[in-house]
C-alpha angles and dihedrals in degrees: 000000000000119000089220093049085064122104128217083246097056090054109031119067088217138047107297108261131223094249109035105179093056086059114089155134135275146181120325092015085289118139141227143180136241079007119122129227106237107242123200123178117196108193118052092186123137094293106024095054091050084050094053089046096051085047087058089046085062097053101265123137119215144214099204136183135184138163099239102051090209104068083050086067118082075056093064129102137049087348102035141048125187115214125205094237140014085250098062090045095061095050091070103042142071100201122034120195114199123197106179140164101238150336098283090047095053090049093046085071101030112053107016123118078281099028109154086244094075087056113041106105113246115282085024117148130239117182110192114211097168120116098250129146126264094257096060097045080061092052092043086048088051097056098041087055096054084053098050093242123124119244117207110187096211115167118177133219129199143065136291080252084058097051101044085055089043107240107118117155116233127208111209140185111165129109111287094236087061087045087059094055098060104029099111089063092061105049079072094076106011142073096169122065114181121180 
């Protein structure tokens, strides 16, 4: 299914409003208008970088964190802080996007004595992008569970080309109610939704 060919029906619970992107949601699953959702990204790498800055370029402000400091900073300024740790960056957001290289890597900051998942409040969102098997999408969604946090396996295909023009395909597997509450975010680098 096209991510263009949705309507604002199939993906929002309620009648579609005048100003969408200040529509958003917040805390327990409440909502609130002219409110927006607190976004963080961990993993600047070539395409996660290219990810956080298409989500700036669509008016979303970010709470980033990389490794390496440097490649955090074309994000920062009035639409992007950088945070010392991925914990720190999951105290101050609802919704956390990873891109990184590999399973142990998404574990590292995961699940580590800091791991973001400790962090995250309660009803929070991750949404993995990282290339990772099957099996350890249902581990990471374990543990995000016993934590009250919901886990969205979303791994990306395409090429830097395709980001930078914003048509990235996604590969989701989440409840359609969660999908709804993070949508927007992706229209900033996908074109391609499959479920």
């Amino acid at each position: 299914m096209a991510l263009e060919n949705l309507t604002d029906a199939q993906w929002l619970p309620s009648k579609p409003r005048r100003n969408l992107n200040a529509f958003n949601v917040i805390g327990h699953g409440t909502r609130k208008k002219d409110a927006r959702m607190k976004i963080g990204f961990i993993g600047l790498g070539i395409m996660g970088s290219r990810m956080a800055a298409n989500l700036q370029k669509h008016g979303r402000a970010l709470v980033v964190f990389n490794r390496t400091r440097a490649k955090a900073e074309p994000l920062l300024g009035p639409c992007g802080t950088f945070s010392d740790s991925p914990a720190k960056v999951a105290d101050q957001v609802d919704i956390l996007f990873t891109m990184l290289a590999n399973p142990d890597a998404v574990e590292e900051v995961a699940l580590r004595a800091n791991g973001f998942l400790n962090y995250l409040r309660p009803n929070g969102f991750w949404v993995d992008c990282s290339s990772v098997n099957p099996s350890f999408s249902k581990k990471m969604a374990a543990a995000a569970a016993a934590r009250q946090i919901h886990f969205v396996d979303a791994p990306v295909t395409g090429s830097q080309q395709s980001l930078r023009r914003g048509n990235l395909s996604f590969g989701l597997a989440p409840r359609m109610q969660i999908w709804k509450r993070f949508a927007r975010c992706c229209f900033a680098w996908a074109t391609r939704l499959f479920m």
